[in-house]
mmCIF entry with sequence, helices, sheets and N, C-alpha, C, O atoms, coordinates in Angstrom:
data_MODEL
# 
_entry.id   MODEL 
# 
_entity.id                         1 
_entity.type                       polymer 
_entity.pdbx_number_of_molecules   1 
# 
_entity_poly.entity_id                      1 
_entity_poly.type                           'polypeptide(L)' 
_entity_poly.nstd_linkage                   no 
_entity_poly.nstd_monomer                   no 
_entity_poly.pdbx_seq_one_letter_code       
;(UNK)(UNK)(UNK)(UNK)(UNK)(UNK)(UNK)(UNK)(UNK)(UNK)(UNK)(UNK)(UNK)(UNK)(UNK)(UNK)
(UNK)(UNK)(UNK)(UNK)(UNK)(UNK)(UNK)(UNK)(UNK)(UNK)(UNK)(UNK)(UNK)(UNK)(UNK)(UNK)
(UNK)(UNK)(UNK)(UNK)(UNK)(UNK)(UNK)(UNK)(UNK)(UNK)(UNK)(UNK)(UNK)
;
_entity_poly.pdbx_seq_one_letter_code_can   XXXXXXXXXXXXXXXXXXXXXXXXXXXXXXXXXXXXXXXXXXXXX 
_entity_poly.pdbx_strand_id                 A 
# 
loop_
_entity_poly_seq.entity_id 
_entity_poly_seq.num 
_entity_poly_seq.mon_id 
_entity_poly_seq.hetero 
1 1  UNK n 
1 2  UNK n 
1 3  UNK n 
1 4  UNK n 
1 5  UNK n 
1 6  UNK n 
1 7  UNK n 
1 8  UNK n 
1 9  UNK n 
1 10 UNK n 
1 11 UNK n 
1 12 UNK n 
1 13 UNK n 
1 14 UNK n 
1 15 UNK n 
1 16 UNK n 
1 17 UNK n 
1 18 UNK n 
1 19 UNK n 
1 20 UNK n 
1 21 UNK n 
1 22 UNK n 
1 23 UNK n 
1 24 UNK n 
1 25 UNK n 
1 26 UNK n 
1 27 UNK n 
1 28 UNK n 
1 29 UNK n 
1 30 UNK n 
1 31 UNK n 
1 32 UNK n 
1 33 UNK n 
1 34 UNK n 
1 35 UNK n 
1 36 UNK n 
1 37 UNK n 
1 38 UNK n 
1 39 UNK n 
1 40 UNK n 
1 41 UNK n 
1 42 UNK n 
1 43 UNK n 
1 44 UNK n 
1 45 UNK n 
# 
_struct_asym.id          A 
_struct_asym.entity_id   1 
# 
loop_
_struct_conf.conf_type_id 
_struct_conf.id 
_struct_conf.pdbx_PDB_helix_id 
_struct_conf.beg_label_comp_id 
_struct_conf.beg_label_asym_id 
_struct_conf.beg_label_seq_id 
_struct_conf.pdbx_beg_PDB_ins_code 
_struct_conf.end_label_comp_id 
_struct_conf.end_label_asym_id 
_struct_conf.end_label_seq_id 
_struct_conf.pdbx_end_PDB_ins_code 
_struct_conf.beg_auth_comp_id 
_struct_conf.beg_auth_asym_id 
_struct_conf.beg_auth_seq_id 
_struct_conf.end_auth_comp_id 
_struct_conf.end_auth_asym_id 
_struct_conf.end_auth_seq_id 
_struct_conf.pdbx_PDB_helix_class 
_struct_conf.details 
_struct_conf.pdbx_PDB_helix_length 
HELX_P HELX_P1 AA1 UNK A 3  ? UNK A 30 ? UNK A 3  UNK A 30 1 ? 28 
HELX_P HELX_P2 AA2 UNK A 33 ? UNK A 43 ? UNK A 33 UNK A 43 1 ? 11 
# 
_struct_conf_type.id          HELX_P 
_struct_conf_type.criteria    ? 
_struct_conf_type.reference   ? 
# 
loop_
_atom_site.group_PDB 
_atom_site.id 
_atom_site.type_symbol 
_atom_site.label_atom_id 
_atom_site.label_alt_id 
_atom_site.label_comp_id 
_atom_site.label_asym_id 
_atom_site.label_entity_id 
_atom_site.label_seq_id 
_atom_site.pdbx_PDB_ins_code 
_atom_site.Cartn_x 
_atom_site.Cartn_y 
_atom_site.Cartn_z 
_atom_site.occupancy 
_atom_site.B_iso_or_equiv 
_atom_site.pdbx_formal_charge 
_atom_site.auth_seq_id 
_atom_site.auth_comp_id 
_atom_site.auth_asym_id 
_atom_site.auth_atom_id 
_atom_site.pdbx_PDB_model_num 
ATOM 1   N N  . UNK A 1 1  ? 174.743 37.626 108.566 1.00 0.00 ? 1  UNK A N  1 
ATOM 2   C CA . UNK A 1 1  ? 173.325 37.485 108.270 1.00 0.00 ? 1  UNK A CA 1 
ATOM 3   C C  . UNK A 1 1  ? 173.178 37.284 106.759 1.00 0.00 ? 1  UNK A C  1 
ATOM 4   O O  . UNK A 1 1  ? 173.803 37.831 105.851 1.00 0.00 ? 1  UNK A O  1 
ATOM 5   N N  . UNK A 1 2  ? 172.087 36.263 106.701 1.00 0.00 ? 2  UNK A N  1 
ATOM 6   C CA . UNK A 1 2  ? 172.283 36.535 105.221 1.00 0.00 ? 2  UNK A CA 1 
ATOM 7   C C  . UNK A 1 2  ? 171.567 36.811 104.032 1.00 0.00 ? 2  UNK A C  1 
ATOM 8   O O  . UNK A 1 2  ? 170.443 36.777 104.533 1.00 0.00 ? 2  UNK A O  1 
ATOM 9   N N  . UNK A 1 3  ? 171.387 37.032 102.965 1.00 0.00 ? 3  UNK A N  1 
ATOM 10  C CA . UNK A 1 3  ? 170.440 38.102 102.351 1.00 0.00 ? 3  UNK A CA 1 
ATOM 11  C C  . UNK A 1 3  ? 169.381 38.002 102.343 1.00 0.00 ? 3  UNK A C  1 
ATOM 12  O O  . UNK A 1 3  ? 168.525 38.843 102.068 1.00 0.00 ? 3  UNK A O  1 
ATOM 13  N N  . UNK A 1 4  ? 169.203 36.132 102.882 1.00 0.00 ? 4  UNK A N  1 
ATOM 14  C CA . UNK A 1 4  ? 167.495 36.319 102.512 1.00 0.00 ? 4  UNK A CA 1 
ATOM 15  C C  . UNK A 1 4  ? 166.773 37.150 104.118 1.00 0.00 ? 4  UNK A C  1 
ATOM 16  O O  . UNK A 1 4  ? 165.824 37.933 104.167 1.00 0.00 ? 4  UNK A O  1 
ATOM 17  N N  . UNK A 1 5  ? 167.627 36.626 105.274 1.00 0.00 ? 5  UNK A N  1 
ATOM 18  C CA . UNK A 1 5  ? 167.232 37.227 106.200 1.00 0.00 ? 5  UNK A CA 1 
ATOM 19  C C  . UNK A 1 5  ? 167.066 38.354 106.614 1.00 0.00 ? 5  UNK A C  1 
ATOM 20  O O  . UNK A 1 5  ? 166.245 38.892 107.357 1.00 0.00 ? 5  UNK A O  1 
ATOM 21  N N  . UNK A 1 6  ? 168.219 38.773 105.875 1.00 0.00 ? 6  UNK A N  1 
ATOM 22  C CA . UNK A 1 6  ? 168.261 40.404 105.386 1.00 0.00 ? 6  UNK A CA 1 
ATOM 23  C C  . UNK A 1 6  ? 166.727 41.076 105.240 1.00 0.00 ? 6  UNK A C  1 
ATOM 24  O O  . UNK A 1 6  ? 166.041 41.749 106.009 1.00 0.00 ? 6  UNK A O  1 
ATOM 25  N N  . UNK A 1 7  ? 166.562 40.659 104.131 1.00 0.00 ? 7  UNK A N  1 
ATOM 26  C CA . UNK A 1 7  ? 165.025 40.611 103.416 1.00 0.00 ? 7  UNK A CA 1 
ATOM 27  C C  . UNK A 1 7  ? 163.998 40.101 104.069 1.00 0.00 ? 7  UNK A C  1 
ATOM 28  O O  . UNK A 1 7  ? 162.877 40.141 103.562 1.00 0.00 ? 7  UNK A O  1 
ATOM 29  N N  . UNK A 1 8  ? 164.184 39.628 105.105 1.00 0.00 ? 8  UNK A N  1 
ATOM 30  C CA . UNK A 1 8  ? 162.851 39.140 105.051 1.00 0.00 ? 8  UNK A CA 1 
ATOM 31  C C  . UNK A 1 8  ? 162.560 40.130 106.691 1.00 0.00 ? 8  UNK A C  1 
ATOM 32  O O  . UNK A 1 8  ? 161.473 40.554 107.084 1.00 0.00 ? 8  UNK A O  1 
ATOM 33  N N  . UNK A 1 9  ? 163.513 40.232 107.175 1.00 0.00 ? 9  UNK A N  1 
ATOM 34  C CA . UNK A 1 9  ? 163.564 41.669 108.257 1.00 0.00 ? 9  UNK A CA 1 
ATOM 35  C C  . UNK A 1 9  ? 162.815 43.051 108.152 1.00 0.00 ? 9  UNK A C  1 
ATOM 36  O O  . UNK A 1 9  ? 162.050 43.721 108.847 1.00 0.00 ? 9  UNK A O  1 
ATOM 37  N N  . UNK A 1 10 ? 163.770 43.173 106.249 1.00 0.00 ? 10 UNK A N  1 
ATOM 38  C CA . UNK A 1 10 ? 163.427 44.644 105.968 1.00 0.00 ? 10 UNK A CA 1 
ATOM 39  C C  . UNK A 1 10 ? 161.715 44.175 105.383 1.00 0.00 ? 10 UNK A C  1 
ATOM 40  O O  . UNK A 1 10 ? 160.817 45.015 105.329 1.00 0.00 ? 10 UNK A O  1 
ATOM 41  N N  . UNK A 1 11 ? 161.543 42.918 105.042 1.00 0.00 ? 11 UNK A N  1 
ATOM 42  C CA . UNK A 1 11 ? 159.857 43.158 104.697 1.00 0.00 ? 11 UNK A CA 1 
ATOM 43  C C  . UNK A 1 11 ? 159.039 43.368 105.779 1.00 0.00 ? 11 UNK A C  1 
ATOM 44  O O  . UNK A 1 11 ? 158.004 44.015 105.612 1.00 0.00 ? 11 UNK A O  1 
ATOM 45  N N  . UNK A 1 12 ? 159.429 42.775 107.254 1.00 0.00 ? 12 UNK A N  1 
ATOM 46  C CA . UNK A 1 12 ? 158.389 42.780 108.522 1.00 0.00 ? 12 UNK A CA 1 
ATOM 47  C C  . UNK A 1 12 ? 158.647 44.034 108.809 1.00 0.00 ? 12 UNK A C  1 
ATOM 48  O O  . UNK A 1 12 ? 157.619 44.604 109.173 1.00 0.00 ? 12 UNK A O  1 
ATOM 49  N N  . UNK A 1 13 ? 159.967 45.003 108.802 1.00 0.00 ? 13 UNK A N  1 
ATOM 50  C CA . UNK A 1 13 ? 160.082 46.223 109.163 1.00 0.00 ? 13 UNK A CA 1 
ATOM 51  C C  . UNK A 1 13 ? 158.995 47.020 108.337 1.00 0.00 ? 13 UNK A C  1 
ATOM 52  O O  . UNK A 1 13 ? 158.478 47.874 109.057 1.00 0.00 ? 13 UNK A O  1 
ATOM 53  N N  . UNK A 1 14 ? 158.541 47.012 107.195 1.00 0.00 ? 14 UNK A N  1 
ATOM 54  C CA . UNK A 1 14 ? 157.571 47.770 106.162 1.00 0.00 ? 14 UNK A CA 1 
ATOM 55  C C  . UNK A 1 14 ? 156.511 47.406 106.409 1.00 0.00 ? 14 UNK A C  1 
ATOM 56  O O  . UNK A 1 14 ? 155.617 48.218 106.173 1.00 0.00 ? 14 UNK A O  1 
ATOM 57  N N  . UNK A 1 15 ? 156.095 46.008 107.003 1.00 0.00 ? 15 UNK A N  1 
ATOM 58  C CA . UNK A 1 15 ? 155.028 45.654 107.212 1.00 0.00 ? 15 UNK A CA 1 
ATOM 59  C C  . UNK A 1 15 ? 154.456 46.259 108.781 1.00 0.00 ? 15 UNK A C  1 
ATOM 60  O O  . UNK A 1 15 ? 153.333 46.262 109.284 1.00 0.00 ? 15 UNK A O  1 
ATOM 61  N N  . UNK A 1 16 ? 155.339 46.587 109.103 1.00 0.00 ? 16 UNK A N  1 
ATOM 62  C CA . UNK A 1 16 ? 155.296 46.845 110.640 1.00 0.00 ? 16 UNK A CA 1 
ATOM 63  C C  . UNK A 1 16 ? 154.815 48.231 110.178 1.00 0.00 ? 16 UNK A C  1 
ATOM 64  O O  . UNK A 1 16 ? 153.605 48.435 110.282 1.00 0.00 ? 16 UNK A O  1 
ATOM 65  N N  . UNK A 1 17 ? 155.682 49.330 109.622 1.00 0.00 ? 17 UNK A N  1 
ATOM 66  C CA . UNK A 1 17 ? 155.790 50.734 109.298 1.00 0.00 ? 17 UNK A CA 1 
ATOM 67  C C  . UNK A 1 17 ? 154.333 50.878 108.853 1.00 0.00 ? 17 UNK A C  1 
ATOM 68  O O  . UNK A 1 17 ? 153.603 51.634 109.494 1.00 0.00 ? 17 UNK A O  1 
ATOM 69  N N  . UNK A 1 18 ? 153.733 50.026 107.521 1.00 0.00 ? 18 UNK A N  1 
ATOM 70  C CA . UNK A 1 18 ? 152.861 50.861 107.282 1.00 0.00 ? 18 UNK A CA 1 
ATOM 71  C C  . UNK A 1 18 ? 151.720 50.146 107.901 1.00 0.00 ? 18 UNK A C  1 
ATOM 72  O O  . UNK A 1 18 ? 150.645 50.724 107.743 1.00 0.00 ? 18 UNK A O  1 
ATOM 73  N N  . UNK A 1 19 ? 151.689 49.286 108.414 1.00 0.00 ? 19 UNK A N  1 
ATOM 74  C CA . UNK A 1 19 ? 149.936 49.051 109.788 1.00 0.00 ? 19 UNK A CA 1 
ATOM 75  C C  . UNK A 1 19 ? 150.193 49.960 110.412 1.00 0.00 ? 19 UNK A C  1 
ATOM 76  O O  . UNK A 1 19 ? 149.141 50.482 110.781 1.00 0.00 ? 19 UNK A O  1 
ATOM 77  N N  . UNK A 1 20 ? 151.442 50.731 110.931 1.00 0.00 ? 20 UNK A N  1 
ATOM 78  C CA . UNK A 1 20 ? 151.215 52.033 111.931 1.00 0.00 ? 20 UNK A CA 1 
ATOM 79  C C  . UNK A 1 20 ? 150.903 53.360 110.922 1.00 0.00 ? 20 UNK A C  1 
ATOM 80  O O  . UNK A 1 20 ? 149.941 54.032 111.291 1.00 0.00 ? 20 UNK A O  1 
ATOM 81  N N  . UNK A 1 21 ? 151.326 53.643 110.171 1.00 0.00 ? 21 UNK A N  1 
ATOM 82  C CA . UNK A 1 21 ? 150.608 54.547 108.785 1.00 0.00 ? 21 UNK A CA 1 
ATOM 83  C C  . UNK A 1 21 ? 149.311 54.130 108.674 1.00 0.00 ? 21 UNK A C  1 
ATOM 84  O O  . UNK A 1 21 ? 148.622 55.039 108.211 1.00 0.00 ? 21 UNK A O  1 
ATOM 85  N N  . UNK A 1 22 ? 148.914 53.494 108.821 1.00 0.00 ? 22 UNK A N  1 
ATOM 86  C CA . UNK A 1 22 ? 147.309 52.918 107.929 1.00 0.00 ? 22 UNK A CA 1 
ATOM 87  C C  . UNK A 1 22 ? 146.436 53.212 109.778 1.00 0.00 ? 22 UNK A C  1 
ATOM 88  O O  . UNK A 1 22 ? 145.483 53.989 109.709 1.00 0.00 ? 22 UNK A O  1 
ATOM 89  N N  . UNK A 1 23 ? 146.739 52.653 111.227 1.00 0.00 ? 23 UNK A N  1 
ATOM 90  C CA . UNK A 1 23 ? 146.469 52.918 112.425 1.00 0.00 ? 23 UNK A CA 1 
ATOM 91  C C  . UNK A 1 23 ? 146.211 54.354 112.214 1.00 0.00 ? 23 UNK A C  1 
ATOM 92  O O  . UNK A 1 23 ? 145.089 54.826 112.398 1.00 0.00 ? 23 UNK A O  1 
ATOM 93  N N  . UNK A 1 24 ? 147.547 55.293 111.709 1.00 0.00 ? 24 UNK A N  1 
ATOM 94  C CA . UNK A 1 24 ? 147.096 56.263 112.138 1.00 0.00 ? 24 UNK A CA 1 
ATOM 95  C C  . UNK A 1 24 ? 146.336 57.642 111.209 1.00 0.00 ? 24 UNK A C  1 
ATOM 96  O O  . UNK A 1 24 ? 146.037 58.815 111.430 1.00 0.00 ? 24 UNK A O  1 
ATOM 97  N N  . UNK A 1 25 ? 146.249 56.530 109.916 1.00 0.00 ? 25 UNK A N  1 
ATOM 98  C CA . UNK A 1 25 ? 145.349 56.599 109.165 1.00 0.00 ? 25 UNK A CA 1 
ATOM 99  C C  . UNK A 1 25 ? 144.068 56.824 109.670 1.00 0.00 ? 25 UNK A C  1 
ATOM 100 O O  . UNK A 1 25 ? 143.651 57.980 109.599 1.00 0.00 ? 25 UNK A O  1 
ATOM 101 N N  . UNK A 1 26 ? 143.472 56.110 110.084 1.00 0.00 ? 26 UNK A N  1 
ATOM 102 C CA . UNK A 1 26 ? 142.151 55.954 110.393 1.00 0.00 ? 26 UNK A CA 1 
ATOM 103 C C  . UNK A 1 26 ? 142.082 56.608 111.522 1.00 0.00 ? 26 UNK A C  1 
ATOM 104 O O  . UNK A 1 26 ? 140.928 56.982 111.731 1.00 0.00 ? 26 UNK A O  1 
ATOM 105 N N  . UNK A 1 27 ? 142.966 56.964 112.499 1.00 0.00 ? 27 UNK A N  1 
ATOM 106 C CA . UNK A 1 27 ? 142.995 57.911 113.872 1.00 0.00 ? 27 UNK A CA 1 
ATOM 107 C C  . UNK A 1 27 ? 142.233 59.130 112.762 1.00 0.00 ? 27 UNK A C  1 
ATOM 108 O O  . UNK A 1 27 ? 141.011 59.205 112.634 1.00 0.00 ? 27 UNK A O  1 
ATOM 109 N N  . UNK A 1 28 ? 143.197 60.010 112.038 1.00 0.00 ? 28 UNK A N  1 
ATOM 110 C CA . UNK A 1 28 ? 142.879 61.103 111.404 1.00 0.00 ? 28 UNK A CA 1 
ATOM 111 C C  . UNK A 1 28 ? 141.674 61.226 111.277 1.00 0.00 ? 28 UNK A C  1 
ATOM 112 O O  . UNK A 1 28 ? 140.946 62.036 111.851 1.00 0.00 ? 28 UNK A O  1 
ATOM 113 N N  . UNK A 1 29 ? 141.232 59.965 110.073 1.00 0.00 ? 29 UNK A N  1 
ATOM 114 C CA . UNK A 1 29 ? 140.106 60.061 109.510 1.00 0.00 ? 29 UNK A CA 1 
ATOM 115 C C  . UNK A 1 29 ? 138.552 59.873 110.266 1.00 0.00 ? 29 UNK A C  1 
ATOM 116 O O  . UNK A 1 29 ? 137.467 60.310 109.883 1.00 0.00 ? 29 UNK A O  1 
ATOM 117 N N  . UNK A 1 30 ? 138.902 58.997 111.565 1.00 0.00 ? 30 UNK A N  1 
ATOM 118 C CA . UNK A 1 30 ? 137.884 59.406 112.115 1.00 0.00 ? 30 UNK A CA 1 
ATOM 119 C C  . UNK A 1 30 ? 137.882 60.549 113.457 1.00 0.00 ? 30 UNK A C  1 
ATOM 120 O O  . UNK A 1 30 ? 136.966 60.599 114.278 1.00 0.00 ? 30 UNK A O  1 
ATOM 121 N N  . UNK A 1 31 ? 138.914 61.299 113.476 1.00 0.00 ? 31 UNK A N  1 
ATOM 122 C CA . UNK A 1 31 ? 138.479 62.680 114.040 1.00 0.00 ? 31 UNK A CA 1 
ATOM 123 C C  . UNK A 1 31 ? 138.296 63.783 113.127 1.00 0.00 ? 31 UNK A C  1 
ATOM 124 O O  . UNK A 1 31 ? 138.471 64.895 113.625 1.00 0.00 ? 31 UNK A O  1 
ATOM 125 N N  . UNK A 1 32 ? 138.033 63.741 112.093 1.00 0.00 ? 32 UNK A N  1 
ATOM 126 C CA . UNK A 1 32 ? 137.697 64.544 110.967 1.00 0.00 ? 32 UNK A CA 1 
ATOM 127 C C  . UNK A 1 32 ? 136.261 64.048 111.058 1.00 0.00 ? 32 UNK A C  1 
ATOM 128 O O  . UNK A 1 32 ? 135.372 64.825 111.406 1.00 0.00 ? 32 UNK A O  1 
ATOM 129 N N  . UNK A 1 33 ? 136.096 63.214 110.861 1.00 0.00 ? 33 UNK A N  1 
ATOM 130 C CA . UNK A 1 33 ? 134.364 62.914 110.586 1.00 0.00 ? 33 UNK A CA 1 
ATOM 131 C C  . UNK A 1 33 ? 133.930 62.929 112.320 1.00 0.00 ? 33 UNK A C  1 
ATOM 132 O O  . UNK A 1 33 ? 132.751 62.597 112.445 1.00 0.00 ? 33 UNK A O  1 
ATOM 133 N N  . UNK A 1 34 ? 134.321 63.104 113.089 1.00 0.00 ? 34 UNK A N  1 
ATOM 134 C CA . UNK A 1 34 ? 134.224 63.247 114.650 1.00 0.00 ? 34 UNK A CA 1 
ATOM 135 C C  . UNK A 1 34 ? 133.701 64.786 114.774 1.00 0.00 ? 34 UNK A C  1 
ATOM 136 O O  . UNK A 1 34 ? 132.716 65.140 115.422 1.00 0.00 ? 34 UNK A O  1 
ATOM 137 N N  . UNK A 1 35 ? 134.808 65.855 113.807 1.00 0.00 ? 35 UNK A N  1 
ATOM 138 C CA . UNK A 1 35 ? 134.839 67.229 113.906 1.00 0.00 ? 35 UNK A CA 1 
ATOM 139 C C  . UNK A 1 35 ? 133.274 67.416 113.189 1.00 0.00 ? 35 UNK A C  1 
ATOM 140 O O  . UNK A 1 35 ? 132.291 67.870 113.775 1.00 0.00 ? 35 UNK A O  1 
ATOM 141 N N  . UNK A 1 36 ? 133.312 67.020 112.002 1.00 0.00 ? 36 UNK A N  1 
ATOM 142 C CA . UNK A 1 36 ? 131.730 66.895 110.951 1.00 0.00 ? 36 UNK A CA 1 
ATOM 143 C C  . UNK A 1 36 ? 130.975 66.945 111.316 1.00 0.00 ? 36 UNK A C  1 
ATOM 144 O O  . UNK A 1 36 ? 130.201 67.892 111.172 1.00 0.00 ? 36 UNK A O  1 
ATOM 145 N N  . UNK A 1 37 ? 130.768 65.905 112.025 1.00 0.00 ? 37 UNK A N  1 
ATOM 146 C CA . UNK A 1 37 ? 129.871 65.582 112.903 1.00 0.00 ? 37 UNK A CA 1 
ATOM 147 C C  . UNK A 1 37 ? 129.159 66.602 113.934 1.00 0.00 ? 37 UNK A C  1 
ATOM 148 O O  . UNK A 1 37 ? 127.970 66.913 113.995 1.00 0.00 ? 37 UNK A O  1 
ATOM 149 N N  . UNK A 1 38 ? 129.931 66.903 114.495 1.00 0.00 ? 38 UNK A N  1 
ATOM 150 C CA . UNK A 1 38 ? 129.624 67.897 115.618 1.00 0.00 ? 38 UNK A CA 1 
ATOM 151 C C  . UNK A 1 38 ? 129.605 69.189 115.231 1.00 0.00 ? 38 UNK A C  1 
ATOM 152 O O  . UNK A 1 38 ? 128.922 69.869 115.998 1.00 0.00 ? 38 UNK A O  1 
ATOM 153 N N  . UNK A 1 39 ? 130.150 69.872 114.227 1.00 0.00 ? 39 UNK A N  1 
ATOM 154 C CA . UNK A 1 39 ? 129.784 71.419 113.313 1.00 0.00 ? 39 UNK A CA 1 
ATOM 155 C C  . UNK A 1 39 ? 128.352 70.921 112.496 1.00 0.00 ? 39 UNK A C  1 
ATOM 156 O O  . UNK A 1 39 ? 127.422 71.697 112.273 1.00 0.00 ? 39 UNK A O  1 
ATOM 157 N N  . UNK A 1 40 ? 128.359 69.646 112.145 1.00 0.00 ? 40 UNK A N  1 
ATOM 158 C CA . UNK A 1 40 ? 126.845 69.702 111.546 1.00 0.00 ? 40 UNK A CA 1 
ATOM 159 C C  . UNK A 1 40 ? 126.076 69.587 112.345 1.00 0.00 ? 40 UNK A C  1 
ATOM 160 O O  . UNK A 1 40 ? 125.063 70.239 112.092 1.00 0.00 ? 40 UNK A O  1 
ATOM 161 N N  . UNK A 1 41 ? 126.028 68.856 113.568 1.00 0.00 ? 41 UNK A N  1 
ATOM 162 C CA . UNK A 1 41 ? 125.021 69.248 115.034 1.00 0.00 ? 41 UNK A CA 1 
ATOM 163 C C  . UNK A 1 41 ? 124.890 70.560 115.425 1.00 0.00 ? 41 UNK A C  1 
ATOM 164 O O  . UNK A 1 41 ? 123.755 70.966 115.674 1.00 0.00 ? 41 UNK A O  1 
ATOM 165 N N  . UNK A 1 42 ? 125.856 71.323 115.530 1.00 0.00 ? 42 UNK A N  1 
ATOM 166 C CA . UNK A 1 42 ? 125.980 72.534 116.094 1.00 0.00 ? 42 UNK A CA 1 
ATOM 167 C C  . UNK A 1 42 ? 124.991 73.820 114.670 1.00 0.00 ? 42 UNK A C  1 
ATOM 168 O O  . UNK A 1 42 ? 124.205 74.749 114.861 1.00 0.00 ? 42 UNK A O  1 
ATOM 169 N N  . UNK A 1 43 ? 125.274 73.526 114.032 1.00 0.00 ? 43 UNK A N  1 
ATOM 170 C CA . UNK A 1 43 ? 124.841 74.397 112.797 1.00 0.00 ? 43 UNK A CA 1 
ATOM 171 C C  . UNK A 1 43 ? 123.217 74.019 113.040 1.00 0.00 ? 43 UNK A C  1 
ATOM 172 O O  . UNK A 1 43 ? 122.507 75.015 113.183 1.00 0.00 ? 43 UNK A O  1 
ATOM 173 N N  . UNK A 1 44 ? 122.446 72.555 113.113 1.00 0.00 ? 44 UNK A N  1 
ATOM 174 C CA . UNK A 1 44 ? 121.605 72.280 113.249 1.00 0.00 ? 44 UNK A CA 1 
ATOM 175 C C  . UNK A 1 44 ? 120.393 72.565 114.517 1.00 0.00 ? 44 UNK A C  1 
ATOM 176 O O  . UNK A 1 44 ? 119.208 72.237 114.585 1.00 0.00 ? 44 UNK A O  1 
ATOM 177 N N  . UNK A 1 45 ? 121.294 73.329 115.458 1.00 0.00 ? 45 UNK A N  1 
ATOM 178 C CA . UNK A 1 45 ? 120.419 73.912 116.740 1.00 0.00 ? 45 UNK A CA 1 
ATOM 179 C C  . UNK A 1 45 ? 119.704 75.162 116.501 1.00 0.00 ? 45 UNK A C  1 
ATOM 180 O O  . UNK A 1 45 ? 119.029 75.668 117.398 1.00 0.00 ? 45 UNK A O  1 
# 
């Protein structure tokens, strides 16, 4: 194989890695504002 292919593997592998970092990025972030949400409803009754 050869280096550029090398490289250009390990770039789709990082590119791959962090859209699933950044996916589960936003998983987090919107069950945090999911949780917010619903303690500030609840506080509000």
């Amino acid at each position: 194989m050869s280096d550029a292919q090398k490289l250009k593997d390990c770039i789709a592998e990082y590119r791959k890695a962090n859209k699933t970092l950044d996916d589960n990025l936003k998983k987090a972030e919107a069950n945090v504002l999911q949780g917010r949400q619903e303690r500030e409803a609840e506080s509000n009754r």
